[in-house]
C-alpha beads as a LAMMPS data file, in Angstrom:
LAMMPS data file: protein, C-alpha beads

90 atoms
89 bonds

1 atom types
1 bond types

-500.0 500.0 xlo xhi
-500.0 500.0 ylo yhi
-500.0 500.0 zlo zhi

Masses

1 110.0

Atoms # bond

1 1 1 -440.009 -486.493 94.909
2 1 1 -441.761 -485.695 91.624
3 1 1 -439.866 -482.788 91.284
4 1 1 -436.982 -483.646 91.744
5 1 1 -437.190 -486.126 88.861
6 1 1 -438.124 -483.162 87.119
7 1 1 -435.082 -481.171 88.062
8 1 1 -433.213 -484.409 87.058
9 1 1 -434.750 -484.095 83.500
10 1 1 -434.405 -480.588 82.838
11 1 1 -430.667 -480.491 83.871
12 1 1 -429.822 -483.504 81.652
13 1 1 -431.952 -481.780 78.779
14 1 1 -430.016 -478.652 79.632
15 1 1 -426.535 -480.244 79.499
16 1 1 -427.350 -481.838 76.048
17 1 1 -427.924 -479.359 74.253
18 1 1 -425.138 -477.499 71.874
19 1 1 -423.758 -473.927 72.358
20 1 1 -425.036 -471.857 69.619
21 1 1 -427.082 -468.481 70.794
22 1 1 -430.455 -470.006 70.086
23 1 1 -429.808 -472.622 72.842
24 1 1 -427.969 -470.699 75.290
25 1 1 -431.006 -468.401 75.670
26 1 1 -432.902 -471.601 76.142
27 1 1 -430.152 -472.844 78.505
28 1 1 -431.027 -469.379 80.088
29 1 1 -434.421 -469.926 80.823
30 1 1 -433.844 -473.677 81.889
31 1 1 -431.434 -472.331 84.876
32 1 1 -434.049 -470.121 85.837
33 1 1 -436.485 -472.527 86.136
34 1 1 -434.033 -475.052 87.642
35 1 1 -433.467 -472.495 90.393
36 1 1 -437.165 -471.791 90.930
37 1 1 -437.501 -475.383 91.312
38 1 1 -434.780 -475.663 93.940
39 1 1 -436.819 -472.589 95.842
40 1 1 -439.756 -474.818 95.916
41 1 1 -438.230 -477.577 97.199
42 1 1 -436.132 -476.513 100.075
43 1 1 -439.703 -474.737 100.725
44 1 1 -441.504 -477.590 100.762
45 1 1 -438.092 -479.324 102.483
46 1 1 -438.692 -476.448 105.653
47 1 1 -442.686 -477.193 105.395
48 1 1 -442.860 -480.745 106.163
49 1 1 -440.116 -480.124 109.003
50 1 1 -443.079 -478.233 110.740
51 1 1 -445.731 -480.168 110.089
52 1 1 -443.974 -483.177 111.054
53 1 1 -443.250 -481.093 114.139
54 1 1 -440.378 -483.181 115.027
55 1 1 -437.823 -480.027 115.964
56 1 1 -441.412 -478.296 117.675
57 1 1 -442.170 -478.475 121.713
58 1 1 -445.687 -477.724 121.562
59 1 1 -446.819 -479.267 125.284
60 1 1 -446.302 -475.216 126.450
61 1 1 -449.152 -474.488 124.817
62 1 1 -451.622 -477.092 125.370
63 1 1 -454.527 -476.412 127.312
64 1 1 -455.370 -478.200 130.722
65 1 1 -459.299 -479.987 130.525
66 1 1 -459.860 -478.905 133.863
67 1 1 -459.582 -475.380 133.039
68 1 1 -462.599 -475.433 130.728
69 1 1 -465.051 -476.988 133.281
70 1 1 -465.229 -473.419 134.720
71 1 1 -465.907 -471.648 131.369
72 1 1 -469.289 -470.357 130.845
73 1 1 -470.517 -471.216 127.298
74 1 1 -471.704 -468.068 125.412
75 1 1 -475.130 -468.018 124.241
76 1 1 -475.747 -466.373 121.081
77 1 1 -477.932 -463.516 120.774
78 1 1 -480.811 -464.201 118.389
79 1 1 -481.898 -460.372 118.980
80 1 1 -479.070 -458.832 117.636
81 1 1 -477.956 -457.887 113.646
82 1 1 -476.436 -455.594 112.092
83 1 1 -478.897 -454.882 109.502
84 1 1 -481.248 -451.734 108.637
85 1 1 -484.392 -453.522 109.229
86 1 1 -484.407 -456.432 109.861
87 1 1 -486.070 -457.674 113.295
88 1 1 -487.510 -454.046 114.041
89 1 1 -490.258 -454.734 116.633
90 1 1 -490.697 -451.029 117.006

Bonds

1 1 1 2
2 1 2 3
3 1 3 4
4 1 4 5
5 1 5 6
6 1 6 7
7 1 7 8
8 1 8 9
9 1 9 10
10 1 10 11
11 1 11 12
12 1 12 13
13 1 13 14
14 1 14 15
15 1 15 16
16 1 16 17
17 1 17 18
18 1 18 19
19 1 19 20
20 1 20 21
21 1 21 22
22 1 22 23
23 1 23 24
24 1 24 25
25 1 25 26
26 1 26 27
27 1 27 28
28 1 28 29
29 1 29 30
30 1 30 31
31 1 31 32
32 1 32 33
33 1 33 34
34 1 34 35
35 1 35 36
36 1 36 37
37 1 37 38
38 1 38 39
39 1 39 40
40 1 40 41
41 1 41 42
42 1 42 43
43 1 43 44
44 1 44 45
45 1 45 46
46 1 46 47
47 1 47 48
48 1 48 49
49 1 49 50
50 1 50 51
51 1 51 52
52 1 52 53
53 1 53 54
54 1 54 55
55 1 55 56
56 1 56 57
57 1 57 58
58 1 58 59
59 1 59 60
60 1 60 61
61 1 61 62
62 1 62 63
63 1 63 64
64 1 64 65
65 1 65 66
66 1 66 67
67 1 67 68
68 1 68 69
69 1 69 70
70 1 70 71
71 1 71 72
72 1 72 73
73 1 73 74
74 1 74 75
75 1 75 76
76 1 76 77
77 1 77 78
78 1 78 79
79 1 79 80
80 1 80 81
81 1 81 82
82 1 82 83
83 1 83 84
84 1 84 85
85 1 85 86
86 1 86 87
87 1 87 88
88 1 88 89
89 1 89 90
């Protein structure tokens, strides 16, 4: 919402000022940055669509509890590294 009171601003600022070459390079670089902004937004617009997960079925890939009782745990292996030296009981 922020930003697009900032859009709001810049536009108006941008449709204020006069025509001379001076200002339309500034006009120029206020477009740009208009459009940029508009980029963010409808990417920000398409982010909170999935995290809201309203348009998402996600119940496919939930996982059943009963399933898991027959999983082993894995116990780590204290023995084991990767370093030159370290626990050597040679």
């Amino acid at each position: 919402m922020p930003a697009k009171i900032a859009l709001l601003l810049l536009s108006c600022s941008l449709f204020s000022w006069g025509g001379t070459e001076h200002n339309s390079s500034k006009r120029s670089i206020i477009e740009k940055q208009i459009e940029k902004q508009k980029a963010l937004e409808e990417k920000y617009a398409k982010e909170q669509r999935f995290y809201q997960g309203d348009e998402y079925d996600f119940k496919s890939k939930e996982v059943d509890p009963d399933i898991l009782k027959d999983v082993k745990p894995l116990e780590p292996d204290y023995e084991h590294t990767n370093d030159w030296g370290v626990a050597d009981n040679e």
